[in-house]
ROSE-675851 format. One record per residue (C-alpha): residue in three letters; x, y, z. Coordinates in nm, 3 decimals, decimal comma. Example, Ala and Ser with C-alpha at 12.3 -4.5 7.8 and 13.67 -1.06 7.14 Angstrom:
- type	east	north	up
- ALA	1,230	-0,450	0,780 .
- SER	1,367	-0,106	0,714 .
This chain:
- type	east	north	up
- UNK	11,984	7,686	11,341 .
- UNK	11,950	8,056	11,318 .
- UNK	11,717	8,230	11,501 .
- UNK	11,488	8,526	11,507 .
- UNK	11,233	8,650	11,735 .
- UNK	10,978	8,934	11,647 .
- UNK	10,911	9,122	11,958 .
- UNK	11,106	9,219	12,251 .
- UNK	10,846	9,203	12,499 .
- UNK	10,811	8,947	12,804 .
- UNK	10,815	8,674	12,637 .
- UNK	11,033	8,729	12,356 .
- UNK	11,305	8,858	12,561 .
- UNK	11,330	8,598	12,806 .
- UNK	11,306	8,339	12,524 .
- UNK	11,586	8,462	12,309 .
- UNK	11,782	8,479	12,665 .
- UNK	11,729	8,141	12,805 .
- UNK	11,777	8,046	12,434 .
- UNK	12,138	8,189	12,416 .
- UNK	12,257	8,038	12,762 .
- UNK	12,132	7,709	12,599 .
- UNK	12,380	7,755	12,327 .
- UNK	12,103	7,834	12,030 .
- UNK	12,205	8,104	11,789 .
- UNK	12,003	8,388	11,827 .
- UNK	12,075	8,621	11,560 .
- UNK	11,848	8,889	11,540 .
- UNK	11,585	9,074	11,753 .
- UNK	11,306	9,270	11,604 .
- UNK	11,040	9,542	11,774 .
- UNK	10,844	9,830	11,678 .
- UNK	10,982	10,064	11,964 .
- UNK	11,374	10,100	11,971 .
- UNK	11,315	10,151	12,386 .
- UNK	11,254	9,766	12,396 .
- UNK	11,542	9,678	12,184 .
- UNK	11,763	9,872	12,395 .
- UNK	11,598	9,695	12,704 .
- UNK	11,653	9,368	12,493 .
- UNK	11,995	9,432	12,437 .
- UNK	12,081	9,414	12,835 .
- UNK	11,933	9,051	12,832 .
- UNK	12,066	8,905	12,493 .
- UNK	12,373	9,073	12,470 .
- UNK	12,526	9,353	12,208 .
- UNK	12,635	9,057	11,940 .
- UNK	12,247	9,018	11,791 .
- UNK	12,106	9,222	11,557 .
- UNK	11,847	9,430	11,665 .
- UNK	11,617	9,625	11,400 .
- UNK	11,284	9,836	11,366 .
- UNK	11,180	9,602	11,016 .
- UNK	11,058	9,275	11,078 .
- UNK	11,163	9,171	10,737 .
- UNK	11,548	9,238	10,855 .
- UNK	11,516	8,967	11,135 .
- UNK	11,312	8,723	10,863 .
- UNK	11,577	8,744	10,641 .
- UNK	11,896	8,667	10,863 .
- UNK	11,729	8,386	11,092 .
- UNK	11,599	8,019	10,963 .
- UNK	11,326	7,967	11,268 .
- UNK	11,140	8,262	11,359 .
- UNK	10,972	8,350	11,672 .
- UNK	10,691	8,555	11,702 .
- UNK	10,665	8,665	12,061 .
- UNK	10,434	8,946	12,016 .
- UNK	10,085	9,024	12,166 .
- UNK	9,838	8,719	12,067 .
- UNK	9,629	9,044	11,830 .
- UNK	9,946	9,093	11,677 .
- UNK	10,026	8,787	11,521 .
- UNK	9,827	8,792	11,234 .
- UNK	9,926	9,134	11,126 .
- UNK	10,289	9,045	11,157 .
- UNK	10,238	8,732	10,950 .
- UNK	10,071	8,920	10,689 .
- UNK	10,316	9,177	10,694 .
- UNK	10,602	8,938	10,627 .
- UNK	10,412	8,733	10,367 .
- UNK	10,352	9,102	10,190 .
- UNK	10,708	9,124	10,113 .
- UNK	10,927	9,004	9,817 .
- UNK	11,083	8,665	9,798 .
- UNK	10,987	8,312	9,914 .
- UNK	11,038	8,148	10,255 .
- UNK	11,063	7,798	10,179 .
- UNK	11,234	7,620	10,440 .
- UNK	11,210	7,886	10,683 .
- UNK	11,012	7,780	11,018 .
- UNK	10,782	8,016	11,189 .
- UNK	10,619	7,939	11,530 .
- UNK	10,413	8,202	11,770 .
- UNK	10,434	8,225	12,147 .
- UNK	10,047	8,218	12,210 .
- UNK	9,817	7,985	12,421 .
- UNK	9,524	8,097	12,252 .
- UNK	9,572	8,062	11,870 .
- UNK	9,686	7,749	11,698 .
- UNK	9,958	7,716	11,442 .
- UNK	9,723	7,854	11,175 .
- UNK	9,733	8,258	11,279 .
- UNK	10,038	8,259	11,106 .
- UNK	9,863	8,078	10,762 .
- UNK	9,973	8,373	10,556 .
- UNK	10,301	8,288	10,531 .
- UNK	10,248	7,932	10,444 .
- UNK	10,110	8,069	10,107 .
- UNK	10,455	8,177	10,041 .
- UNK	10,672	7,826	10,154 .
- UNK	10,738	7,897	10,533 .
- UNK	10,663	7,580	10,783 .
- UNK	10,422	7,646	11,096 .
- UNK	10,367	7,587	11,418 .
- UNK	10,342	7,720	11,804 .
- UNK	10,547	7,689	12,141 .
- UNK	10,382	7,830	12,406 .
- UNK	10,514	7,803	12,789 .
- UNK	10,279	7,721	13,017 .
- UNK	10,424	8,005	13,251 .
- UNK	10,297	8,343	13,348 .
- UNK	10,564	8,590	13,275 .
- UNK	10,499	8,924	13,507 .
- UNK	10,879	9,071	13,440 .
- UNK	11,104	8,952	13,192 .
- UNK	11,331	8,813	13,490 .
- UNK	11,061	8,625	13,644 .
- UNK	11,002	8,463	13,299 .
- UNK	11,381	8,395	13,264 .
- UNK	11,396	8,237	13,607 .
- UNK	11,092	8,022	13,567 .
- UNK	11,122	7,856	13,204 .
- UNK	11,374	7,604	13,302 .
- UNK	11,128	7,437	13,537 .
- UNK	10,842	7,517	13,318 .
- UNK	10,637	7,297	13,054 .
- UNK	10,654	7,394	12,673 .
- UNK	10,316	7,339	12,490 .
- UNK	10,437	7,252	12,103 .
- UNK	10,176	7,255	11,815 .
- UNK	10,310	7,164	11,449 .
- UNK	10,309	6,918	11,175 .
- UNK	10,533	6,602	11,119 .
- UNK	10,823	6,850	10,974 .
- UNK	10,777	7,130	11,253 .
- UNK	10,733	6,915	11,565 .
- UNK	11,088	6,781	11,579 .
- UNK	11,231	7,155	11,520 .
- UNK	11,022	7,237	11,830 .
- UNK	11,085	7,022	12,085 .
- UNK	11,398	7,067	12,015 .
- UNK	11,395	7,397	12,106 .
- UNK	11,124	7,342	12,421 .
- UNK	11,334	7,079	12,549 .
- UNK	11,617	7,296	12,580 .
- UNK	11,464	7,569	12,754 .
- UNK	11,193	7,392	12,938 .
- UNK	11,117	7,105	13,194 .
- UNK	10,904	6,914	12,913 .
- UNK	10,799	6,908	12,574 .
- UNK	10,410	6,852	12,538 .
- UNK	10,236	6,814	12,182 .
- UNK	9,895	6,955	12,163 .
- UNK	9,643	6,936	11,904 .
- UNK	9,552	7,252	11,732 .
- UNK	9,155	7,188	11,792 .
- UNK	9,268	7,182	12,114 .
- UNK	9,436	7,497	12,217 .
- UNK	9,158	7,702	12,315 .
- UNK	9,054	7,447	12,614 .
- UNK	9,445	7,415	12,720 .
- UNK	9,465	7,805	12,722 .
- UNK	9,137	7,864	12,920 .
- UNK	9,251	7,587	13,138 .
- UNK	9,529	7,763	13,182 .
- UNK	9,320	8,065	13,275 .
- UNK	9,136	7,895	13,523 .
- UNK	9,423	7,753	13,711 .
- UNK	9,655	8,107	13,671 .
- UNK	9,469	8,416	13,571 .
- UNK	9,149	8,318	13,779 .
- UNK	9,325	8,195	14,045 .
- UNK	9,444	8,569	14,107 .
- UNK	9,101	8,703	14,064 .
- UNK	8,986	8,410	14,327 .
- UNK	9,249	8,574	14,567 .
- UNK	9,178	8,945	14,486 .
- UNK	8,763	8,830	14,622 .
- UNK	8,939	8,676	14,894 .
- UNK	9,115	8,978	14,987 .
- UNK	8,815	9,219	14,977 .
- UNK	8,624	9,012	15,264 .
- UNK	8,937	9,033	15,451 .
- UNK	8,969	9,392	15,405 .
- UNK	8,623	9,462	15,582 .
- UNK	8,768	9,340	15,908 .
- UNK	9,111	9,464	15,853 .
- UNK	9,286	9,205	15,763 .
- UNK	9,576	9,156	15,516 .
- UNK	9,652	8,880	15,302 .
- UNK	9,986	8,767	15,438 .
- UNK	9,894	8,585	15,720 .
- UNK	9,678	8,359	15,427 .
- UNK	9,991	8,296	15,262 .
- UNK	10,070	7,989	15,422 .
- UNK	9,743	7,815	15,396 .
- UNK	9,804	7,879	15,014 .
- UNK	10,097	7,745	14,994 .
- UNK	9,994	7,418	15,163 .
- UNK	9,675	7,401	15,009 .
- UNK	9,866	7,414	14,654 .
- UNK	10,105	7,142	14,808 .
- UNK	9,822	6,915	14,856 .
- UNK	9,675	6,989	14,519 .
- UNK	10,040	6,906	14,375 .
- UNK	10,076	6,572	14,549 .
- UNK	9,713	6,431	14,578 .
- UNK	9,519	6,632	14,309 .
- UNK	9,248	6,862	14,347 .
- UNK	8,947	6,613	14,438 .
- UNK	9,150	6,474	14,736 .
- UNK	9,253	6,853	14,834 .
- UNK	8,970	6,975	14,906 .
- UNK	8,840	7,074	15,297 .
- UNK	8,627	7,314	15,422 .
- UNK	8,272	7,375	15,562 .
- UNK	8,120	7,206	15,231 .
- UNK	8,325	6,845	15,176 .
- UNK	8,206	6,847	15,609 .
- UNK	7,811	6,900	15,446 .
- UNK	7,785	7,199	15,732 .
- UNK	7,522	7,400	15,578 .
- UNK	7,501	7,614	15,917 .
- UNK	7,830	7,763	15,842 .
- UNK	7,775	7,821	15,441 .
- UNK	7,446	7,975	15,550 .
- UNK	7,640	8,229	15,782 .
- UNK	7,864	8,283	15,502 .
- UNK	7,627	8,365	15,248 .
- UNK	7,464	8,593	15,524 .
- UNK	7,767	8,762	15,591 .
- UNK	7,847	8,886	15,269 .
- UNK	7,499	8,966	15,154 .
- UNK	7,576	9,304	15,064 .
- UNK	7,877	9,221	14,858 .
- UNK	7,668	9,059	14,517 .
- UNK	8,029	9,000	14,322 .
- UNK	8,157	8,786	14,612 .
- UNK	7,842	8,621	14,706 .
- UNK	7,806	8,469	14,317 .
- UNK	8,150	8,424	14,382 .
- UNK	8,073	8,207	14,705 .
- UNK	7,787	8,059	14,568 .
- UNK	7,964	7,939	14,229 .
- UNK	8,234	7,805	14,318 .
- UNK	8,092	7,622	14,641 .
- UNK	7,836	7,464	14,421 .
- UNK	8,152	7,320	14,211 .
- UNK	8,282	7,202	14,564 .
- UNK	7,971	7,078	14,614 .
- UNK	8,012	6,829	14,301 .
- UNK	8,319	6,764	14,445 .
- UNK	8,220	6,667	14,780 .
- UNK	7,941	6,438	14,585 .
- UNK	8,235	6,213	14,385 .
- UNK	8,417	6,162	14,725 .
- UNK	8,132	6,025	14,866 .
- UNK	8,163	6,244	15,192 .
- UNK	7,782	6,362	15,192 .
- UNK	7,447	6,233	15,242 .
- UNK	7,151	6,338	15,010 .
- UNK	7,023	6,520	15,272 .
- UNK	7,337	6,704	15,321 .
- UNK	7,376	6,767	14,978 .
- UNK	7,025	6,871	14,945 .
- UNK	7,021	7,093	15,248 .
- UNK	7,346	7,273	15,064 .
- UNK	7,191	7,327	14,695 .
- UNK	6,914	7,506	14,817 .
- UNK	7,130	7,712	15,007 .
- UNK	7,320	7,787	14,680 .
- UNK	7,114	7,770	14,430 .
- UNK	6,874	8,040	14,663 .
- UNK	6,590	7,859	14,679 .
């Protein structure tokens, strides 16, 4: 199994890595900018062919990676399909969380086989990414030809293999969103109220951490503790009150203590009249 991977970012650099130390044959690298092939070239080594024309990499490599920014994809894949030749046989598989198998649909006009492999990992430095795939889950989207192919590949390089419909990516990626991207944003907020008293986030680092424990060993219902699961509305009043002239972190507040609130409701820790007391207060009315 030759392979190719178009793009030398992030993702497609620490994926053609990991894949060599697993013994895969990577055989070529493609990228628009020769600064990221040189970059690449540090982490793959100087035996892989590294080129400026997609088509190059296409040609030498019989599964084909296409690593590139989830916009990108289609372009690429129309590109490709826009040159001579068929690519029967040849398999073709995108990094994104976003877009199912079918962003790539240009080149199954022309004989290629689809599908997607996306880790479920955030990848901040190609290192990072390196470090982290080995314990991370590999999202797989294909056919009946494709899927063995592919977690073949994922199981190499990743903890698990994990089919996924293609109707389905779009919920798995903003899931992924909520639990990653927005978790960030969640912290930045946090941060800002901290920042008014002089605070830094450090000292919240361990609270994180076991928080995230819990979550990890008894799931995110059974995690959750604070002034709302307790039904004290006297403290998420003072809250509320506190941050009154901060409108981005008071929705913020409000939102997500209303989903804790739902929470709170299917553990059964609440009364109606504590629950009550604490949607008004939420809800502002």
């Amino acid at each position: 199994m030759r392979i190719g991977i178009i793009g030398a970012g992030k993702v497609g650099v620490a994926l053609a890595h990991v894949l060599r130390t697993k013994g895969f044959d990577v055989v070529a690298v493609a990228s628009r900018r020769q600064a990221s092939l040189d970059a690449a070239k540090t982490y793959i080594g100087p035996d892989c062919f590294y080129t400026l024309d997609n088509s190059r990499a296409v040609e030498m490599a019989d599964v084909v990676a296409v690593a590139t920014q989830d916009r990108e994809i289609k372009t690429v894949a129309v590109q490709i399909a826009a040159g001579p030749g068929r690519l029967d046989g040849k398999l073709f598989f995108h990094t994104s969380g976003a877009h199912a198998a079918s962003e790539l649909s240009p080149l199954e006009q022309k004989g290629a086989l689809l599908g997607s492999l996306h880790p479920l990992q955030t990848f901040p430095d190609i290192d990072a990414g390196i470090k982290n795939l080995s314990g991370t889950y590999i999202f797989i989207e294909g056919n009946g030809e494709t899927l063995p192919v592919l977690e073949s590949i994922a199981s190499a390089i990743g903890a698990q293999a994990v089919p996924i419909a293609s109707e389905h990516k779009v919920l798995y990626h903003l899931s992924a969103v909520f639990v990653c991207n927005l978790l960030a944003a969640l912290l930045y907020a946090g941060e800002g109220v901290m920042k008014r008293i002089g605070i830094e986030l450090a000292p919240f680092y361990p609270i994180i951490r076991a928080t995230l424990a819990n979550i990890e060993a008894k799931g995110p219902l059974l995690s959750l503790t604070g002034p709302v699961v307790r039904g004290d509305a006297g403290t998420v009043a003072s809250h509320i009150e506190a941050i009154g002239d901060m409108p981005l972190h008071e929705k913020v507040y409000r939102d997500l203590s209303l989903a804790a609130l739902e929470m709170a409701r299917q553990r059964g820790t609440l009364t109606e009249e504590q629950a009550s007391a604490l949607r008004g207060l939420l809800e502002g009315r």
